[in-house]
Each structure stands twice: as C-alpha cells, then as structure tokens.
C-alpha positions as CSV (number, residue, x, y, z in Angstrom):
1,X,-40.0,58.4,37.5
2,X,-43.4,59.3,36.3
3,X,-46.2,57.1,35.6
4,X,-45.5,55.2,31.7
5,X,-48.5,52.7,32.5
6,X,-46.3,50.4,33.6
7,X,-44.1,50.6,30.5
8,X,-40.0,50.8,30.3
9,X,-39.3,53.1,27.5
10,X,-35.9,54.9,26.5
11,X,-35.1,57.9,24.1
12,X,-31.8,58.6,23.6
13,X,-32.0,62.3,22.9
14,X,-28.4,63.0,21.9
15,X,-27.7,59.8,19.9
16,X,-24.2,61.6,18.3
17,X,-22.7,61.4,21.5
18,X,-24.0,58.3,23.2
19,X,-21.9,56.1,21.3
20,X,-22.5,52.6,22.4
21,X,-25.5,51.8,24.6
22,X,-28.8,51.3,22.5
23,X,-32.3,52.1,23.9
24,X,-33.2,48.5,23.6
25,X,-30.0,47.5,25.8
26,X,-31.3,50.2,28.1
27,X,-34.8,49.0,28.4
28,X,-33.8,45.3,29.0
29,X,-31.4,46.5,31.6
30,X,-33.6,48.8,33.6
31,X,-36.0,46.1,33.9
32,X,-33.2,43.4,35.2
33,X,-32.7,46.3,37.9
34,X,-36.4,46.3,38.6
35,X,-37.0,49.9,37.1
36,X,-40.7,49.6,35.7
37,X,-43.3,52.3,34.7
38,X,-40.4,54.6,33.9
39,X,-39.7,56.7,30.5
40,X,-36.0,56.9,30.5
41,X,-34.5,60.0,28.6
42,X,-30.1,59.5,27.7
43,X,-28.3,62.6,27.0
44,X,-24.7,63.5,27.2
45,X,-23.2,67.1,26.2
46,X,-19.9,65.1,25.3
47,X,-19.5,61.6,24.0
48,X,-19.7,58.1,26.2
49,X,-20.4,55.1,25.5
50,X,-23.2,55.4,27.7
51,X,-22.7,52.2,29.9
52,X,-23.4,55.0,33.4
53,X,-26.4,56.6,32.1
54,X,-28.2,53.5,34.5
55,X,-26.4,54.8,37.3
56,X,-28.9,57.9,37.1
57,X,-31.9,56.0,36.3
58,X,-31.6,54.6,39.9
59,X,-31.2,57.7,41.8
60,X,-34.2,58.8,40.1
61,X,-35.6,56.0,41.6
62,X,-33.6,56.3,45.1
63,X,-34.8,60.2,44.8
64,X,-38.7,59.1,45.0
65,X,-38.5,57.4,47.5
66,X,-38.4,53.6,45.4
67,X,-35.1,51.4,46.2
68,X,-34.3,48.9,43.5
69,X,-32.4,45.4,45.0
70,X,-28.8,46.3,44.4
71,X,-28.5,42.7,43.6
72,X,-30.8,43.6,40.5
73,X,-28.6,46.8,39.4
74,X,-25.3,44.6,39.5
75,X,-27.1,41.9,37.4
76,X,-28.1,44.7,35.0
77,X,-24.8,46.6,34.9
78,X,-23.3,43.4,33.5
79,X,-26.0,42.2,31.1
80,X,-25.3,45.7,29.8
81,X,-21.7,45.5,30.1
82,X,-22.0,41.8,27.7
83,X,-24.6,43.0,25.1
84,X,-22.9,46.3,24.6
85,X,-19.5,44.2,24.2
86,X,-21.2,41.7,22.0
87,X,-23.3,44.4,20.0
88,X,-19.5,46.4,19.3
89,X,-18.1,42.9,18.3
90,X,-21.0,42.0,15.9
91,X,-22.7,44.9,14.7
92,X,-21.4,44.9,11.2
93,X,-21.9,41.1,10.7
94,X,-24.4,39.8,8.2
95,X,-27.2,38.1,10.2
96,X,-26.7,40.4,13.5
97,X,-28.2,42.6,14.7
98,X,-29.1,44.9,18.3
99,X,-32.5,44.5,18.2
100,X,-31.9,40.3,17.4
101,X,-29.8,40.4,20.2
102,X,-32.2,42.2,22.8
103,X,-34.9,40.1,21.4
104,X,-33.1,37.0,22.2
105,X,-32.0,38.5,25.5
106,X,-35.5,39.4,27.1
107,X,-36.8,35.6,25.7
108,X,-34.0,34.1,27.6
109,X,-35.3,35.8,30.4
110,X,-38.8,35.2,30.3
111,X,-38.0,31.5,29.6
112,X,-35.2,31.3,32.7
113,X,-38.9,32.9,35.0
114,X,-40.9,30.5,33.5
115,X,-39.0,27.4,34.5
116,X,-38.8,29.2,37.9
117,X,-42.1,29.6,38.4
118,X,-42.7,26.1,37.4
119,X,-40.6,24.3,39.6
120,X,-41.1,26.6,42.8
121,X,-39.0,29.0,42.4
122,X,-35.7,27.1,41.4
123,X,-33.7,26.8,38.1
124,X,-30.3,24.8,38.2
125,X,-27.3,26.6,35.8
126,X,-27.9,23.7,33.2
127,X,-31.4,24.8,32.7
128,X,-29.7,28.0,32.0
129,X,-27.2,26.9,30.0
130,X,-29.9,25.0,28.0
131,X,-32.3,27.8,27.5
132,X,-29.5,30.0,26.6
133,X,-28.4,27.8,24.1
134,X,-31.8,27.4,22.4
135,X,-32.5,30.2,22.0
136,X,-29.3,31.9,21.1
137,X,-29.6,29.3,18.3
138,X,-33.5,29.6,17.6
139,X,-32.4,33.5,16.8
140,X,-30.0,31.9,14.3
141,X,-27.2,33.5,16.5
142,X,-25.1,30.3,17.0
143,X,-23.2,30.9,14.3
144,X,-22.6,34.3,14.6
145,X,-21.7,34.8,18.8
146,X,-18.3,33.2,20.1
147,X,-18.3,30.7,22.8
148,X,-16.9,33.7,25.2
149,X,-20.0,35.5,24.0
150,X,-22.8,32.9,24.9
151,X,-20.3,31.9,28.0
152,X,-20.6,35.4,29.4
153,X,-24.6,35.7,28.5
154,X,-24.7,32.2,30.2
155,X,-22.9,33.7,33.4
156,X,-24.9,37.1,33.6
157,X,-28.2,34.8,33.0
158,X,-27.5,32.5,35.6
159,X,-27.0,35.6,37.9
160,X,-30.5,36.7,36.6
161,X,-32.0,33.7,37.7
162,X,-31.3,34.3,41.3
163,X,-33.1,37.7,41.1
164,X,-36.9,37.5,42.6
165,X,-38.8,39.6,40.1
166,X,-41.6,41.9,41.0
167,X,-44.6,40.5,39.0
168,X,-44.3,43.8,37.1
169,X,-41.0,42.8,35.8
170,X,-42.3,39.7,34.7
C-alpha cells in the first residue's frame, strides 16, 4: 500500500465484470478492517461479484509488513456481505440509493465511536440499535429497508462497536 495521505480510495478498473461490490462499499469496508492511507485498485479478467477483492487488499497489507486485527476484517467481510445484499435488493427502488446507503453506513459508525469515546470506551447494543435506527430513518431509509435489513446492519454494527479503532480510522 502506498502512501494516499492517509486517504481510502477505490477504482474499480474493470467495472463490466465486477458485478456487485461498489467502490463506496469497498472504501467503508477497508476502513472497518483498519486498511487506511491505501488507493485500492478492483479488477477481475472474468465476472464476480467482487465480495473477495478485500481478501487481497489485506495481503497487500500482510505483504508490507502491516497486520490488520482479524477481528476488524471479519467485521468488514460482513458489513460488505449486508450492504452488497441490501444494495442488490434495493437498487432499483425510488428513494434508494448505494451512495445513500454508504452515507448512512459510515454515519452510523462515526456516531457508534462517538458514544464510545464518550462514555470510556463502552456502547451497550441499544445504543446501537438506537443510532441505527435514527439514522437509517434520518436518510429517509425506514421506509425503504426491511426489518431483516436494518436487523442485519444492527448485528454487523454492534460487531463494529467492539472494534478499537486506530485514531486514523476514526
């Protein structure tokens, strides 16, 4: 991974043939996994949907010498996992949309550190459930996700919020 001034970004360079992860999905994963200052490039000579292109990310990482918590990379293989499955479900739906979705996703997890940080390093699952919820509904998503969808974010998020994150992934 080369220096991207502390920056997480993704290309997708053959997008005809990576058929379901987008490169916001990517970039809120890879940070989950505690992959930071990285420019990730996704290609694929013959179509996936893309869900193991992380897998090489981290042994890029393993390869210089960094480890990422494997903790962190089974936390992001599922929050990829969810927002693929929920961005396939939705993604012709009035109102949705991926970048909605990763917007509400990386707020959710900004909020879930910030009650951490306030309350020394603890956050029950209700606090969870509750951010979540808000803001899931503050992206006028309520109405649009099914209860299994904002269940499984819930689950994955209160997995997230037993991560300790670097202060560069916060």
């Amino acid at each position: 991974p080369a220096s991207n001034n502390g920056q997480v970004t993704v290309e997708i360079v053959t997008p005809n043939t990576i058929t379901d992860i987008t490169p916001n999905q990517y970039q809120n994963a890879a940070i989950t996994a505690g992959a930071v200052d990285v420019n990730i490039k996704v290609a694929s000579a013959v179509k996936v949907d893309g869900s193991g292109a992380l897998a090489g990310v981290y042994k890029a990482f393993q390869a210089s010498g960094q480890t990422l918590d494997s903790q962190a990379v089974a936390v992001a293989q599922d929050e990829l996992n969810v927002t693929s499955s929920i961005n396939q479900e939705h993604k012709s739906q009035s109102g949705y949309s991926d970048e909605l979705l990763n917007a509400a996703i990386a707020e959710i997890k900004q909020n879930v550190q910030t009650e951490k940080d306030a309350n020394g390093g603890t956050i029950t699952q209700e606090a969870v459930q509750n951010i979540v919820n808000n803001v899931i509904n503050n992206y006028n998503l309520g109405d649009i996700l099914s209860n299994n969808n904002i269940q499984d974010i819930q689950n994955y998020m209160t997995n997230f919020s037993n991560l300790e994150l670097s202060q560069a992934q916060k």
